[in-house]
N, C-alpha and C positions, 0 to 999 in steps of 0.2 A: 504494500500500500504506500501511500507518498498524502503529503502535504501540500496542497496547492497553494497556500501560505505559508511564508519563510517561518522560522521557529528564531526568537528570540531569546538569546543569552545574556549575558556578562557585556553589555556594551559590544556583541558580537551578533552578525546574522550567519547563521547556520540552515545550510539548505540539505537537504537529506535526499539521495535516491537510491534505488535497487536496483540492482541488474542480478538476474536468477537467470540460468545455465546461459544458450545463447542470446536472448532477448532480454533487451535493456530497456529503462525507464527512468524519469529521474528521482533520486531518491539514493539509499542507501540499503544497508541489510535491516531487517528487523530489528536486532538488538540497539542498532543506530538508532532508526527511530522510534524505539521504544524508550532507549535513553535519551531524545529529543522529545520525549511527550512527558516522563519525568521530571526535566527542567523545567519544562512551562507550567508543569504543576506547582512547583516550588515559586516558581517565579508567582503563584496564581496564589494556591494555598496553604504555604507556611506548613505550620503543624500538620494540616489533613493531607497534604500531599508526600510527606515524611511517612505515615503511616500507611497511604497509599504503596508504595514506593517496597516498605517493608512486607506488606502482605505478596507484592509481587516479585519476591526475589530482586531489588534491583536497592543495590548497594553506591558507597560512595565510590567504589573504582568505576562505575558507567558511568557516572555526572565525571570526574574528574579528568577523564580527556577537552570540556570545556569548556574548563579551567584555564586549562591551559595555553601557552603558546604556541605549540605546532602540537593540533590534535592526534593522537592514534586510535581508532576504532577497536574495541574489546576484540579476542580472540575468541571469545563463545558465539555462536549464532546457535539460532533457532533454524536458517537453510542454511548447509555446509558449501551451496556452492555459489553464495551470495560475495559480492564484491561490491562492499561497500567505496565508495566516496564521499568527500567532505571538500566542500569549496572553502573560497579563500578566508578567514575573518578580518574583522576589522582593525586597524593597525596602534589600535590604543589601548588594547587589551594590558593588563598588571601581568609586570615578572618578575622572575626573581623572589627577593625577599617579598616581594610589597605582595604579590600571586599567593607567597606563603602563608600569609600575612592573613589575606584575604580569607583562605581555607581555612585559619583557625575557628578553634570555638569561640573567641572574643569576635574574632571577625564577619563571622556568619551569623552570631546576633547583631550587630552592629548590619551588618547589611540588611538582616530578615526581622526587623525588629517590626516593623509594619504586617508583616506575618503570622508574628506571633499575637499580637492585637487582634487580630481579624479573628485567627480560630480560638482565643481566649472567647471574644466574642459570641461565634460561633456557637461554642458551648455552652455558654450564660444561656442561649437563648434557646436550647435545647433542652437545660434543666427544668428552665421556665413552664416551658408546655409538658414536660413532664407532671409538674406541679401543678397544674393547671387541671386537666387531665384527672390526676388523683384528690382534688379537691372537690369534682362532678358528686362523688358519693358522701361526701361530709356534710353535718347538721349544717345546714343555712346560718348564720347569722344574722336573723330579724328581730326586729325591737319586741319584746315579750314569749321568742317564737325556739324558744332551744331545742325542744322537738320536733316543732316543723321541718321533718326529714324533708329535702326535694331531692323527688326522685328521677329527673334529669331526663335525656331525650330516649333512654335508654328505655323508659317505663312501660310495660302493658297499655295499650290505651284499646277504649271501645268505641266500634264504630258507631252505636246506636243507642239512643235513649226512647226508653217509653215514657209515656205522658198522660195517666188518667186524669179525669175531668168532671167536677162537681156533679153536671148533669141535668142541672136544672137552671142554674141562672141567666144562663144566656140564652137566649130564642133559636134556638138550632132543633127547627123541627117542634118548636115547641118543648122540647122536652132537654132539649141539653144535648152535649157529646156523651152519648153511653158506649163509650168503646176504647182500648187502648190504642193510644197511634203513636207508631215509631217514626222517629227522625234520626236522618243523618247530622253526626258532628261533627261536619263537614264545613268549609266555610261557606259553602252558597245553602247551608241548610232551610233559609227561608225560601228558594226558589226551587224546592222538591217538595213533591209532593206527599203527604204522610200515608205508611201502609197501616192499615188496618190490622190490629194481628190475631184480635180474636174471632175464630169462626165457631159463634154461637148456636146455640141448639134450642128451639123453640121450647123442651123440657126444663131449660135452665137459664131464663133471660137474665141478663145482668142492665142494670139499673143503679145511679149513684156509686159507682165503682172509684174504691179509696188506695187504702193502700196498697202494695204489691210487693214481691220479692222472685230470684230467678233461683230456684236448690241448686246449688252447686257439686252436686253430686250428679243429679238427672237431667240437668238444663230444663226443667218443666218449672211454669210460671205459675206462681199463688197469687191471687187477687181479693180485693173484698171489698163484696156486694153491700153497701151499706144502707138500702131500701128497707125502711123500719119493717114495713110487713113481707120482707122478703130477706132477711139478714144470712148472711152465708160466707161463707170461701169457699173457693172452686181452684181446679186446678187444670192448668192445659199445658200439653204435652209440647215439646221441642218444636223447632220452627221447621215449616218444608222450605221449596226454595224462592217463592216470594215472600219470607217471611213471618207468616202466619202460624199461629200457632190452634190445633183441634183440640177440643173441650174432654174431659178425661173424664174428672169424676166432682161430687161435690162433697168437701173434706169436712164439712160441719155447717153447723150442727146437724147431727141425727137422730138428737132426741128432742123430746119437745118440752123440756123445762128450760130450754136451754137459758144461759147468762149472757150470749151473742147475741147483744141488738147495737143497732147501728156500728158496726165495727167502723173500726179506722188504720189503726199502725199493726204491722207485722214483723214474724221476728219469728227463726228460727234458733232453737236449743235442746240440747240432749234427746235430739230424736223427734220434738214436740216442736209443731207451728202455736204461735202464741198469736192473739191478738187481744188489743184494747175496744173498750165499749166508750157511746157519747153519753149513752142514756143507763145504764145499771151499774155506774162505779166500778167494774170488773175489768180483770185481765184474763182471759181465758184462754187455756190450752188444752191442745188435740194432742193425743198420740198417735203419730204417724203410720206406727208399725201396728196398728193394732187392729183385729177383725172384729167385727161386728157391735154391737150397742153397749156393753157393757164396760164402762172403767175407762170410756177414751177420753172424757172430758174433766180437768178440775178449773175452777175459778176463783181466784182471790180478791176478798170482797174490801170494799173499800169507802172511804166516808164516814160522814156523822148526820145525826139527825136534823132533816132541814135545809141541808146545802148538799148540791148537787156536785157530782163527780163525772169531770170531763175528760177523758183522758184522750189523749190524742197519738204523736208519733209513738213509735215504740223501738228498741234495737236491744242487741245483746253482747255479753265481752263476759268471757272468764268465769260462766254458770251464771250471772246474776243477769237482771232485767234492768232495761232504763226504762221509763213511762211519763211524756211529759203530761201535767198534768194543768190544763189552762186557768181554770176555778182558784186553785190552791198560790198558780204562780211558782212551780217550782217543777226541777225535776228528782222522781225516786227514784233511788237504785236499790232493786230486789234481788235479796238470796235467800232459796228457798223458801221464798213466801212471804220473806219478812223484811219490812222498812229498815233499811241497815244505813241510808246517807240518803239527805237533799241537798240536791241545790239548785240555789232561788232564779229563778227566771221570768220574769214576766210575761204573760201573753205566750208560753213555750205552743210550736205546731210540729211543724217538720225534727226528725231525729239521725241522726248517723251516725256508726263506729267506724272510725281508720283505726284499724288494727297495726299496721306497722307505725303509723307514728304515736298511739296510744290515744287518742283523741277520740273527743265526742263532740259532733258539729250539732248545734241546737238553733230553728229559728225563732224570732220573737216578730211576733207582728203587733206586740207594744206603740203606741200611738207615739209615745214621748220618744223613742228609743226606736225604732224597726232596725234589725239586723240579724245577721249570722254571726255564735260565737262558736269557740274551739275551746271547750274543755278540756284540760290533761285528765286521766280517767284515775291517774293516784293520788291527785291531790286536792281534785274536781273545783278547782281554781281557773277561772277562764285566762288562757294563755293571749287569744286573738279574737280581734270582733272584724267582719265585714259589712261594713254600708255603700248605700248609693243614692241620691237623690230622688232614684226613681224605684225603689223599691222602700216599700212601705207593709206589704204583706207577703213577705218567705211564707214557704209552704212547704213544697218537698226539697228534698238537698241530696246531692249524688257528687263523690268524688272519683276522680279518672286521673291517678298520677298528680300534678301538680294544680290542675283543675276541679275550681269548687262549682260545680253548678245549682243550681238557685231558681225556685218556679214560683216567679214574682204574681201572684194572683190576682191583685190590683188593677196590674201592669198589663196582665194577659203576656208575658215576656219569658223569656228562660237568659236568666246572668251569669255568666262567668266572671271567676274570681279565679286570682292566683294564689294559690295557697298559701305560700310561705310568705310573701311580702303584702297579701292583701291586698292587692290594688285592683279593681276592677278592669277587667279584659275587653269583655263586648258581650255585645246582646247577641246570641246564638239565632232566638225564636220570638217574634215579635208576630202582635194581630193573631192572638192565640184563638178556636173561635168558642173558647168555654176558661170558667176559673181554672185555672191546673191546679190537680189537689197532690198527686205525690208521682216521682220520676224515681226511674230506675235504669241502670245501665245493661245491656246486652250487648253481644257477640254476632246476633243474627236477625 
């Protein structure tokens, strides 16, 4: 190969060609211009070209023929029957002592000291993005937020949220949206259209549909029916390939004393779907694994004489219960049946557990106050609140990695928040055409 650009030394141009058996070219043998591509590394990158140089077997007797005054080409080649040449250099080249001079180690710092800058540099700025890099997995540093892990681009995220809907307040058909509709969370999510996902069964109309959940065991979706003369959970199986998920079975009540009226929050634990009541103070739970009418239902009663017990979201962490409760102003934490810690929340609706970063996200649609806060769940101290001018009634709340999402009811809107610094992102869903009462994330 050959150089069609001279190679630059020492105050010297050096031109390189090859001539291999009978046929000539200009240039020299390989190990020539190999050791003419080593010098301009030197001449280029200091340190990095040193190390270069060393990985490739190429020592200081190949640089030192142009050093010198009357170059001689190594005796090793890579072709035995290469005849190297080397044209004239230029006549101000160092000799002598001063040539010697030059070659030492004081001298070759002194000339390469711009060199050694570069790749000192070089590597400063190598360390950097290393550091940089292993900093993506470390707590955030946000004002109140030491647990707020971010969990970086690296994170699971879901392409889809569902979005049940009061059902009654808005003129839609006269009767509300009685259906879940999935959206993309995507950025053009307002300009798709929403899929429908439950395909209902005249035996089991759903009607005022509240809370929801996806088992993550089975991918089938829990729902709840919260039609005072028709109170229930239902359950429907995995999605086909538009989405849609077919009607299974319905999971309670199946007896008729039941404590399930007007359900709202759901929450799976030890086996057992729970949900909260608006109208009988209760928490009540199903066992999942269990056949037929006997022993599937208990409920934990709750209140005092005269005032009434609203309970609203619901969620679960480490065998106990969370249950906001709107009336009282606060939220319980239940184990094994028993009031073990509150804490006080005004106006509490929507509930959620992050489990990696230990948190419990609670809405307040408090008049003086509307927001999202972040409970630490061991010392149930709110760590972080999210506001926005335009949300005034939180409802449901769904986290996806560093996104808090928020089913502003007022608003008819779905808000994103950044988790860990709080600051409001953008409106997802706007022109909602019913209140949103609680959102969940899925896969399909």
């Amino acid at each position: 190969f050959w150089f069609p650009s001279p190679v630059h030394t020492n105050r010297r141009t050096v031109r390189v060609s090859v001539e291999k058996g009978t046929r000539s070219a200009p240039g020299g043998s390989r190990e020539t211009a190999m050791d003419a591509v080593a010098q301009r590394m030197m001449k280029l990158g200091g340190q990095v070209a040193q190390r270069v140089m060393h990985i490739e077997g190429l020592s200081d007797p190949y640089i030192k023929p142009f050093l010198e005054q009357d170059a001689k080409p190594s005796t090793h080649s890579w072709y035995p029957s290469a005849k190297p040449v080397v044209e004239q250099e230029d006549a101000d080249s160092p000799t002598g002592d001063e040539a010697g001079a030059a070659r030492s180690l004081p001298g070759k710092l002194a000339r390469h000291w711009h060199q050694l800058v570069l790749g000192a540099g070089l590597l400063a700025i190598m360390l950097s993005l290393c550091l940089l890099a292993a900093r993506r997995l470390q707590p955030a540093a946000v004002p109140g937020g030491d647990r707020l892990w971010r969990a970086g681009q690296g994170a699971t995220r879901h392409p889809y949220l569902y979005v049940s809907y009061h059902g009654n307040h808005r003129n839609i058909a006269a009767k509300g949206v009685n259906q879940i509709y999935r959206y993309s969370l995507a950025l053009d999510a307002n300009n798709s259209a929403p899929v429908h996902v439950l395909l209902r069964t005249a035996a089991e109309p759903t009607r005022l549909l509240r809370g929801m959940l996806v088992e993550p065991q089975t991918g089938d979706l829990f729902v709840a029916n919260a039609y005072y003369d028709d109170s229930k959970l239902l359950r429907f199986g995995g999605c086909n390939a538009l989405g849609q998920r077919a009607f299974k079975e319905r999971v309670a009540p199946l007896v008729a004393s039941s404590s399930l009226v007007h359900p709202y929050g759901l929450a799976l634990m030890a086996g057992s779907l729970y949900a909260t009541t608006q109208d009988t103070g209760s928490i009540v739970g199903f066992n999942l694994k269990s056949e037929g009418l006997t022993g599937i239902e208990r409920s934990y009663q709750f209140g005092r004489s005269g005032i009434k017990i609203a309970f609203r979201g619901l969620a679960s962490f480490e065998g106990c219960l969370y249950a906001a409760e709107e009336g009282e102003g606060a939220i319980f934490k239940l184990c094994e049946g028993h009031v073990v810690a509150t804490v006080p929340l005004l106006k509490p609706i929507g509930l959620l557990i992050d489990e990696h970063r230990r948190l419990l996200f609670a809405g307040s649609r408090w008049s003086g106050r509307p927001r999202v806060v972040a409970i630490d769940l061991d010392t149930h101290q709110i760590k972080q609140e999210y506001r926005h001018a335009g949300m005034t009634h939180p409802a449901g709340i769904a986290v996806d990695g560093d996104s808090l999402y928020v089913a502003e009811q007022d608003g008819l809107a779905l808000l994103e928040f950044d988790v860990p610094s709080a600051n409001f992102t953008r409106v997802v869903l706007e022109g909602l055409p019913d209140d949103p009462e609680w959102i969940t994330l899925s896969n399909c």
